[in-house]
ROTI-533625 format. One record per residue (C-alpha): residue number from 1; residue in three letters; chain; x, y, z. Coordinates in steps of 0.2 Angstrom, whole numbers, always signed. Example, Ala and Ser with C-alpha at 12.3 -4.5 7.8 and 13.67 -1.06 7.14 Angstrom:
<sites>
<n->1 res->ala chain->A c1->+62 c2->-22 c3->+39>
<n->2 res->ser chain->A c1->+68 c2->-5 c3->+36>
</sites>
This chain:
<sites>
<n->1 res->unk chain->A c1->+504 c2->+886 c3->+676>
<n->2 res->unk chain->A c1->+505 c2->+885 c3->+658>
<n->3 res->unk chain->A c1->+492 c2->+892 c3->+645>
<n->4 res->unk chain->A c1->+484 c2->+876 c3->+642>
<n->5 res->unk chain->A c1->+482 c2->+872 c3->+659>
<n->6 res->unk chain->A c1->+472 c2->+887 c3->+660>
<n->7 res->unk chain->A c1->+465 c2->+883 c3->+645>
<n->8 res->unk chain->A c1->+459 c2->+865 c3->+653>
<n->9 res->unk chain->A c1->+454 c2->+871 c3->+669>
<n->10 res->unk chain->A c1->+441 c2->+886 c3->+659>
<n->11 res->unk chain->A c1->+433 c2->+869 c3->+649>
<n->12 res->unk chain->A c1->+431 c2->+857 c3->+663>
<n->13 res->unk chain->A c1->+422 c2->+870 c3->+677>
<n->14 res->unk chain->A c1->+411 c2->+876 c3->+662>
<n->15 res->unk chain->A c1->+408 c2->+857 c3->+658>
<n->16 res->unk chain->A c1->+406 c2->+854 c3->+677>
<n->17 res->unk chain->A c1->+394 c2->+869 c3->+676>
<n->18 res->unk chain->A c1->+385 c2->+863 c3->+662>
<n->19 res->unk chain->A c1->+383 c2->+847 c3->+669>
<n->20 res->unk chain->A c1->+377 c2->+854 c3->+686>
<n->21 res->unk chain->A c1->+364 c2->+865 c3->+676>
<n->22 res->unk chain->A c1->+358 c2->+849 c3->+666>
<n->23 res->unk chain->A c1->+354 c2->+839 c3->+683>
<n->24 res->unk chain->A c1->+346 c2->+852 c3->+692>
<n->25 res->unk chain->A c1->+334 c2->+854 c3->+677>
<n->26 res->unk chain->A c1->+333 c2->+835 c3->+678>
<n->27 res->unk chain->A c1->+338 c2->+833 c3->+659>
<n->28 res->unk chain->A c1->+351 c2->+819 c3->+665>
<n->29 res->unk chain->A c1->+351 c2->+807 c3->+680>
<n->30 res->unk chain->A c1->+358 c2->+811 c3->+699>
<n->31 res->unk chain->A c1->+369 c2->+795 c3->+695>
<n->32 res->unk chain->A c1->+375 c2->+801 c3->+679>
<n->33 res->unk chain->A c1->+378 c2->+819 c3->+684>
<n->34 res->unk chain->A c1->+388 c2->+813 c3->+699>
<n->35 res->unk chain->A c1->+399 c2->+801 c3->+689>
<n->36 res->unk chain->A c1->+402 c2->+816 c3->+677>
<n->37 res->unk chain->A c1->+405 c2->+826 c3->+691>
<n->38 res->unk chain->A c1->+418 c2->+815 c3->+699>
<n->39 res->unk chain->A c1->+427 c2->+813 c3->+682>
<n->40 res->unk chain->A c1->+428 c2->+832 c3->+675>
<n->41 res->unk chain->A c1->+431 c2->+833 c3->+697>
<n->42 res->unk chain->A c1->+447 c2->+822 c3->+693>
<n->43 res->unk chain->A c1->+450 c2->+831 c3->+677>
<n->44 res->unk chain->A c1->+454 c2->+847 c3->+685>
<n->45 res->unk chain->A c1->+463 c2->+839 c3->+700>
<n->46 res->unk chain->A c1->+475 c2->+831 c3->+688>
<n->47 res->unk chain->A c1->+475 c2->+845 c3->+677>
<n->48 res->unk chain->A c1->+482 c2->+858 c3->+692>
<n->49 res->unk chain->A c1->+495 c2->+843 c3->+696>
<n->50 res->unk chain->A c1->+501 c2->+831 c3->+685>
<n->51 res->unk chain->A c1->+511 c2->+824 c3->+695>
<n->52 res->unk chain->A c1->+498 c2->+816 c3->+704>
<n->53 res->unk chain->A c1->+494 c2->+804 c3->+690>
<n->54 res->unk chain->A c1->+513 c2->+796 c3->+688>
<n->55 res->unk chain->A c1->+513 c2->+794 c3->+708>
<n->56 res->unk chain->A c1->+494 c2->+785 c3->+704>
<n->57 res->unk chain->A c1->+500 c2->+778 c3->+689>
<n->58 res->unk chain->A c1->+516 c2->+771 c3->+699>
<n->59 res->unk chain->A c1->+506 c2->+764 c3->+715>
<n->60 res->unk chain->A c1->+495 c2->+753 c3->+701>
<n->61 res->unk chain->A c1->+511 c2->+744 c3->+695>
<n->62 res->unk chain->A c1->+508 c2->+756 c3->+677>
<n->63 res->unk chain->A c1->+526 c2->+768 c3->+671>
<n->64 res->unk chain->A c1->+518 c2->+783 c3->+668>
<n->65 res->unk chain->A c1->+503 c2->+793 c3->+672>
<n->66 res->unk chain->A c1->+497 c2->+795 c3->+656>
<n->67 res->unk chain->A c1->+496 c2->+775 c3->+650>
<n->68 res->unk chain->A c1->+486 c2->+777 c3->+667>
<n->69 res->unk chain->A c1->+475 c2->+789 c3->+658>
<n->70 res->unk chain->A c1->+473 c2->+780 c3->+639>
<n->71 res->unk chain->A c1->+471 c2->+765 c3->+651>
<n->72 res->unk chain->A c1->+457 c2->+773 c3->+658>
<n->73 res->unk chain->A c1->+449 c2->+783 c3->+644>
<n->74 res->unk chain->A c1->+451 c2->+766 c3->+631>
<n->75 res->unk chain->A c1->+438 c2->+758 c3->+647>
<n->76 res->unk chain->A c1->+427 c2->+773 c3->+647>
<n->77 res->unk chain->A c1->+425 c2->+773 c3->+629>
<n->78 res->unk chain->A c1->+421 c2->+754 c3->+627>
<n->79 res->unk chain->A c1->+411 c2->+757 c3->+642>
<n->80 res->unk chain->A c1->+400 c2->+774 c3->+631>
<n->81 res->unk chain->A c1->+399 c2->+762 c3->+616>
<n->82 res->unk chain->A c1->+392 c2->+750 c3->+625>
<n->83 res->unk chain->A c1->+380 c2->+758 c3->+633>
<n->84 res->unk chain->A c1->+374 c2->+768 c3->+618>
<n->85 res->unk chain->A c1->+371 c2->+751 c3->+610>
<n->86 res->unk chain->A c1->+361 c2->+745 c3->+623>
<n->87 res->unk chain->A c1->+349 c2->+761 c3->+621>
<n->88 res->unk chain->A c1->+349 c2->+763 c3->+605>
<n->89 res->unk chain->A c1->+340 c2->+742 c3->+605>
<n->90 res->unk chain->A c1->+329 c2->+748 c3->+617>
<n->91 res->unk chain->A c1->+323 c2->+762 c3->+608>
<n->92 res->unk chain->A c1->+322 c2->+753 c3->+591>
<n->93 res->unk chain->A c1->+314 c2->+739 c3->+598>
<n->94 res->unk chain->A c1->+299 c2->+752 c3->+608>
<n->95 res->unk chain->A c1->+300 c2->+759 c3->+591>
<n->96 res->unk chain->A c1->+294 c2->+742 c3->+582>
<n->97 res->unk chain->A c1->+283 c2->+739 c3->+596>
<n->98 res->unk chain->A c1->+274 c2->+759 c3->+594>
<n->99 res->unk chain->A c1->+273 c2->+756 c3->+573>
<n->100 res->unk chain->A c1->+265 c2->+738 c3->+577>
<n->101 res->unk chain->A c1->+252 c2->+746 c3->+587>
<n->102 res->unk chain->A c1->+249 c2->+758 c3->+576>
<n->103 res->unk chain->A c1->+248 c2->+749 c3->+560>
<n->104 res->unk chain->A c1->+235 c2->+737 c3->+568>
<n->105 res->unk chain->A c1->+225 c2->+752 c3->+577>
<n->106 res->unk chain->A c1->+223 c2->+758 c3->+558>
<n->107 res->unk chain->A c1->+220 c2->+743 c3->+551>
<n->108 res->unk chain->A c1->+203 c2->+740 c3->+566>
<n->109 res->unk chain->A c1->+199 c2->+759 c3->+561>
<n->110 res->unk chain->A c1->+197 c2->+756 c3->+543>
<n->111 res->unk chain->A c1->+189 c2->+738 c3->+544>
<n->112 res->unk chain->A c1->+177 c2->+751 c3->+553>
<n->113 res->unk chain->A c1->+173 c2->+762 c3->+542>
<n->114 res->unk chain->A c1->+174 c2->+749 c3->+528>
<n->115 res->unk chain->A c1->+161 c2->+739 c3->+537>
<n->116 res->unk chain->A c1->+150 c2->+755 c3->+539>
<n->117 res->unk chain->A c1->+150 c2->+759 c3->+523>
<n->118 res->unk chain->A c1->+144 c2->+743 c3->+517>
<n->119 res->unk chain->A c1->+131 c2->+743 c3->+529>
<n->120 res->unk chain->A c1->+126 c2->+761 c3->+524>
<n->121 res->unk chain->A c1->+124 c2->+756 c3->+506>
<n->122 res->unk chain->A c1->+112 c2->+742 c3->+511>
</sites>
């Protein structure tokens, strides 16, 4: 095993670790955690033998394993942006929609007490 196989192995079970604690304090989804599990899961698996992704690679109709792995990580990175995207409209939009009601729950509270003054100086 070579030093940065060791070194790969150490990252992905303190990810794996890190991930786990995250999900048991319900900071991230049971779904999410188990996808990230399964990946940093598949991470050490391929890390221990590399082999294993040419012979994956190979039953696929791909030459090498790691195409096989660009191929993969180009989909999960499209798949990240994507999905960032879509939250990050969702969350302007409530934004737009928490300012709105604001701004008009302002604007009725100082209609108030501009219609109470005017009344008091009557």
């Amino acid at each position: 095993m070579t030093v940065f196989q060791i070194f790969l192995l150490a990252a992905l079970s303190l990810g794996s670790v890190a991930v786990f604690t995250l999900a048991w304090r319900r900071a991230i989804g049971r779904v999410a955690a188990a996808f990230i599990l399964a990946i940093l899961a598949g991470g050490i698996v391929f890390s221990v033998k590399p082999d294993l992704t040419t012979a994956l690679a190979h039953r696929l109709g791909i030459n090498r394993g790691t195409d096989l792995l660009l191929y993969v990580l180009i989909l999960a990175v499209i798949y990240g942006f994507i999905a960032i995207y879509l939250k990050l409209r969702r969350v302007r939009r409530e934004l737009t929609l928490l300012v709105r009601e604001i701004a008009i729950r302002e604007a009725v509270r100082n209609d108030d007490r501009t219609e109470e003054r005017n009344t008091s100086e009557r």
